[in-house]
N, C-alpha and C positions, 0 to 999 in steps of 0.2 A: 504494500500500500504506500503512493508516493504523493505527492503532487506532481502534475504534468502540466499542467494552468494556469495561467496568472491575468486578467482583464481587468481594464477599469473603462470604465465609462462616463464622460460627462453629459448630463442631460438635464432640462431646462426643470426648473427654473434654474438652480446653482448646488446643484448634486453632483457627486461621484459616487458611481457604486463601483464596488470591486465583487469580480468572480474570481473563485479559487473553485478548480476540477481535480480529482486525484483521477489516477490510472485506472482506479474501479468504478469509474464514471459516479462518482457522488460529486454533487455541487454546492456547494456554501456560498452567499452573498455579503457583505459589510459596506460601507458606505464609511468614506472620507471629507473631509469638510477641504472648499478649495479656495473661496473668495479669493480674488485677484492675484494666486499662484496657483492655477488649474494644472499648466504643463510642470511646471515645477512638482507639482504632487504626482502627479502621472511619472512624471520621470523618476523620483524616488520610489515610489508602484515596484517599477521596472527595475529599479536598481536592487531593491530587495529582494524580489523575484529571481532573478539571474543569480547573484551573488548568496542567496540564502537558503529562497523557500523553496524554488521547482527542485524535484530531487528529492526532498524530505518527507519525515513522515506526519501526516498530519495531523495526528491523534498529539503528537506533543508539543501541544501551543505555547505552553510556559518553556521550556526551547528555544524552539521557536523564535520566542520573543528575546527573552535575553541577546542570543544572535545578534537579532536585528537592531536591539539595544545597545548591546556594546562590543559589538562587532566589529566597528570603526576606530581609529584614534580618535577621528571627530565627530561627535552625535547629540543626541539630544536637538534641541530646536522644533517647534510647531509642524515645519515641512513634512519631514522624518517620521515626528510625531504620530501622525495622521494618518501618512503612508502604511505606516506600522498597523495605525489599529483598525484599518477599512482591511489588512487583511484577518487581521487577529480576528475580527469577528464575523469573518466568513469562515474562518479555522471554527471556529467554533458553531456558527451554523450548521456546518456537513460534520460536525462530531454527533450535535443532536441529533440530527438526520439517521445519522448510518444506526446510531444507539436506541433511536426511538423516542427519544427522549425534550421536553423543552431546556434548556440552558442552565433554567434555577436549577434544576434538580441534581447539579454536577455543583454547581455551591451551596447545597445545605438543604435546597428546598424552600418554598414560600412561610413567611413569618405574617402577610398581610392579605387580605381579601383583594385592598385597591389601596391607588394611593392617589391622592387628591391633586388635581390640577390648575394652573394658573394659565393665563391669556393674556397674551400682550393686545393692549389697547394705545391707538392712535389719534391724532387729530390737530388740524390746523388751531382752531378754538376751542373755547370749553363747549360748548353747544356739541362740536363735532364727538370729543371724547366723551360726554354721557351716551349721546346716542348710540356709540361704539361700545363704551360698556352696558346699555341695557342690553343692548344684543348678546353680550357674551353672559349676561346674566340671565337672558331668556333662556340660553343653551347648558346651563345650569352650572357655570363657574363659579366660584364664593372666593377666586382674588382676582387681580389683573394687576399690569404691571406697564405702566407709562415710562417713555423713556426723555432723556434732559432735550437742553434744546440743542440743537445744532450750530456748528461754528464759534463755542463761545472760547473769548479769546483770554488773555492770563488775567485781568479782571475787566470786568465788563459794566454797565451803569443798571440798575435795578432794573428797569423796563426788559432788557435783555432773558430776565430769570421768574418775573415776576408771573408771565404766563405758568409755569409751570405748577406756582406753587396757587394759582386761582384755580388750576384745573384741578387739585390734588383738595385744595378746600371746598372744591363742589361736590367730587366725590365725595368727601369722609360728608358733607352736609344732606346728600341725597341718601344714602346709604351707610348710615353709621357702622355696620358690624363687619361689609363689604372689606377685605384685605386688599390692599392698598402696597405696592412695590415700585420703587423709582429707580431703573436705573442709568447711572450716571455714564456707564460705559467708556471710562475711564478718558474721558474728553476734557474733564472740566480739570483745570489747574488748582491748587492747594488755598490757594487765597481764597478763591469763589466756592472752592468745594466745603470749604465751612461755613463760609456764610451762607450759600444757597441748603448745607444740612440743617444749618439751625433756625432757617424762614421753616423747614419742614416738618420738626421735631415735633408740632403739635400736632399732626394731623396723624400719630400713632401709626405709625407705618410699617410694616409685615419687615421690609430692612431697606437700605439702599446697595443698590451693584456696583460694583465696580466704580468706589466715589475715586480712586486715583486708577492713572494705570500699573498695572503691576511692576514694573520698575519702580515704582514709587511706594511699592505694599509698607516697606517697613515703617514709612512717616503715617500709617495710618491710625496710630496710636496718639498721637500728638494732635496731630489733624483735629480730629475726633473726639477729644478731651473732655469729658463734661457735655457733649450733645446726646442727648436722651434717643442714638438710634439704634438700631442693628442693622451691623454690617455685614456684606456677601461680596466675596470673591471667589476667582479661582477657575474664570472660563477660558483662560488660556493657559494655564500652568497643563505642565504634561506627565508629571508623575509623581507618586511621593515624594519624590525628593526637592521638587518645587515648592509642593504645598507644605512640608517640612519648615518652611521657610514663615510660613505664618504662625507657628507656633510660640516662640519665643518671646513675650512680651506684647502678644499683639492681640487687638478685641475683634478678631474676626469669628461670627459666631455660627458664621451658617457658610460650608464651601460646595462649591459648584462646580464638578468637573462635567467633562464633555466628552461622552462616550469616542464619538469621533476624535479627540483628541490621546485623551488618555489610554482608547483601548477598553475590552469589557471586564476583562478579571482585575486592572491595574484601577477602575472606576471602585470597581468592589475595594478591593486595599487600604485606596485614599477612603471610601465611607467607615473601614472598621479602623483606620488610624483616628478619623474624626472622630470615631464612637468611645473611644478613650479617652479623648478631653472634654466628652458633652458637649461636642459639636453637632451640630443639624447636617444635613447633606441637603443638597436640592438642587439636584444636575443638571445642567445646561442644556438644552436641548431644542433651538430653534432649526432644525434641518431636519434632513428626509426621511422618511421612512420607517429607513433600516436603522438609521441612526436612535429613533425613537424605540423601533421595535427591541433593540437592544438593551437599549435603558431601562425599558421596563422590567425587562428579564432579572435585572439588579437588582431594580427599586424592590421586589418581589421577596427578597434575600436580606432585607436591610430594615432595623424597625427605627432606623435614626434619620430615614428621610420624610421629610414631611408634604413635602410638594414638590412637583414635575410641570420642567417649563411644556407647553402645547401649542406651537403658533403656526404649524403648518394647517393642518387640518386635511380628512380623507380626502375632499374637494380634488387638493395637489396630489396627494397620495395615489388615488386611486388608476390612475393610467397607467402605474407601474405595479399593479400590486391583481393578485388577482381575487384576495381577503382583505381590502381595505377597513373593513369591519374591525377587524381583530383591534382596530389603531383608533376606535372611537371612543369620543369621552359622553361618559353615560352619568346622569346627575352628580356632574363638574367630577366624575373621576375616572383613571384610565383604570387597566385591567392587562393584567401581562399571562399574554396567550400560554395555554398548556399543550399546543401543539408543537410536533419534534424541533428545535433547534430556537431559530430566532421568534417562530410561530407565526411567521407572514412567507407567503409564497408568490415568488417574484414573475412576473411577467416577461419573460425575457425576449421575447419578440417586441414587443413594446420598447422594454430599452434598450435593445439596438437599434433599433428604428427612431428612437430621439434621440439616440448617441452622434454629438457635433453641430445639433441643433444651438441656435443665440442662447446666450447666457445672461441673468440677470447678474451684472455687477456690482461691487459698494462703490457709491462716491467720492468724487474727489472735491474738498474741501477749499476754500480761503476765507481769510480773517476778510475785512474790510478793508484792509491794509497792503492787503498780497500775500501775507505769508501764509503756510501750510497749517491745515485746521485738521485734528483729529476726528476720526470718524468713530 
């Protein structure tokens, strides 16, 4: 039993799925996260594949991984990251497969019936964003999660920030018990990111995201000082040994990794590292599918997570999926399939056929000034 396989595929809106084939014709799918390094990830795909995986046996994904981990003098980083784990969790896909089996059931087994879900809500005005969240409320959500403004630069004049916190005081005023998430997405600079936390501090908020970017994790303690919030990071860190890095002095209380990122058994690790300091988990998870479908397989195994991001929706899903079902959220909670492997089964005529199709990509920023604005 070997690998002989390795594909990935980019297909609209801004997905990569990877296929992994062994010799005995079993198939496992994972999904990589690409935004504006598609070929870049493709090409680590490939690089892993030649140099690692075709050849091997695929039953030993922790292996496997290591390898592909520290196989290199030079590793780590996001690209790699990802690369890594669109195949790991097709390794693991075609394990449950060939075993009969869904995924929890090789980590422990389910500890949870479901686990509750949140909705990113959008909008130009506050008018926009309630009518955005009664809809996700009609669909039976019980949080949602706005995100800051755009373009803001290292400090900015109140009008700049002030939308943010009217939309955030009409929610808590429409719907007082409604969870409420802001995240900052690591755009807003140290100066703004504490003034604009403590305009927010009253309106009791579920946490904020990513108030620095991660380069800047360690000042989050300082930042932060005396502002009545909770904190979440942790959608771009790639392994324990990243998120290792918030421990030490720092009040981050709820971390987020990203299956795509970190891979599905290293997702598991970072939850039972956090489970020893009475950390919360609540993994990132704004992309496709597979990426979801694996998450939940997690979340399943885990009683330290308390909410899962949801912002694609079957709507996207379904063109590639041939059980888009499996992926809905049934009064505001999801449900992690007990069928063999990841528990969604892929359409793959479908995505070859939108493999090379246009791609949605993230934007490119300016201050008012010219210079370059985080996204």
């Amino acid at each position: 039993m070997k690998v002989n396989r390795i594909e990935s595929f980019l297909v609209p809106p801004r997905w990569c799925f990877v296929r992994v084939e062994s010799d005995d014709e079993w198939v496992g799918w994972g999904e990589a996260i690409i935004p504006k390094r598609a070929r870049a990830v493709q090409g680590a795909i490939e690089d892993l594949a030649q140099n690692i995986v075709l050849g091997s046996d695929p039953d030993r994904i922790e292996d496997l991984i290591l390898r592909m981990r520290g196989g290199g003098f030079f590793r780590r980083g996001p690209v790699l990251a990802t690369a890594m784990a669109g195949i790991e969790q097709a390794l693991w896909d075609m394990k449950g497969k060939r075993y009969g089996l869904p995924i929890l059931q090789f980590l422990g087994g389910s500890v949870r019936e479901s686990v509750q879900a949140y909705a990113g809500v959008g909008g130009e005005t506050v008018q926009s964003v309630l009518e955005n969240t009664q809809t996700r409320i009609a669909d039976g959500f019980r949080a949602v999660k706005l995100g800051a403004p755009q373009s803001l630069h290292y400090v900015e004049l109140p009008k700049e920030t002030d939308l943010l916190v009217e939309q955030v005081a009409e929610l808590r005023n429409a719907w007082p018990t409604l969870g409420i998430a802001v995240d900052f997405h690591g755009r807003i600079h140290r100066a703004l990111a504490r003034k604009l936390a403590h305009a927010l501090a009253p309106y009791d908020l579920l946490w904020i995201e990513e108030g620095l970017l991660p380069e800047h994790d360690e000042l989050q303690p300082s930042i932060f000082e005396g502002i009545p919030v909770t904190l979440a990071t942790g959608e771009r860190l790639v392994d324990r040994w990243a998120f290792k890095s918030l421990l030490p002095g720092q009040r981050v209380d709820i971390w987020q990794p990203d299956v795509s990122i970190t891979g599905l058994f290293e997702l598991e690790k970072i939850a039972r590292m956090a489970e020893a300091y009475d950390i919360t988990a609540a993994p990132h998870c704004p992309n496709g599918p597979l990426s979801l479908a694996a998450t939940l397989q997690v979340d399943a195994v885990l009683s330290n997570v308390v909410w899962q991001e949801y912002n694609s929706g079957i709507n996207q899903y379904a063109p590639y999926l041939n059980n888009p079902e499996m992926l809905a959220v049934r009064r505001g909670s999801l449900y992690a399939s007990t069928e063999p492997g990841l528990g969604v089964t892929v359409n793959e005529d479908a995505v070859r056929k939108a493999a090379g199709q246009p791609l949605v990509g993230d934007p490119d920023w300016r201050h008012f000034d010219g210079t370059y604005a985080e996204w």
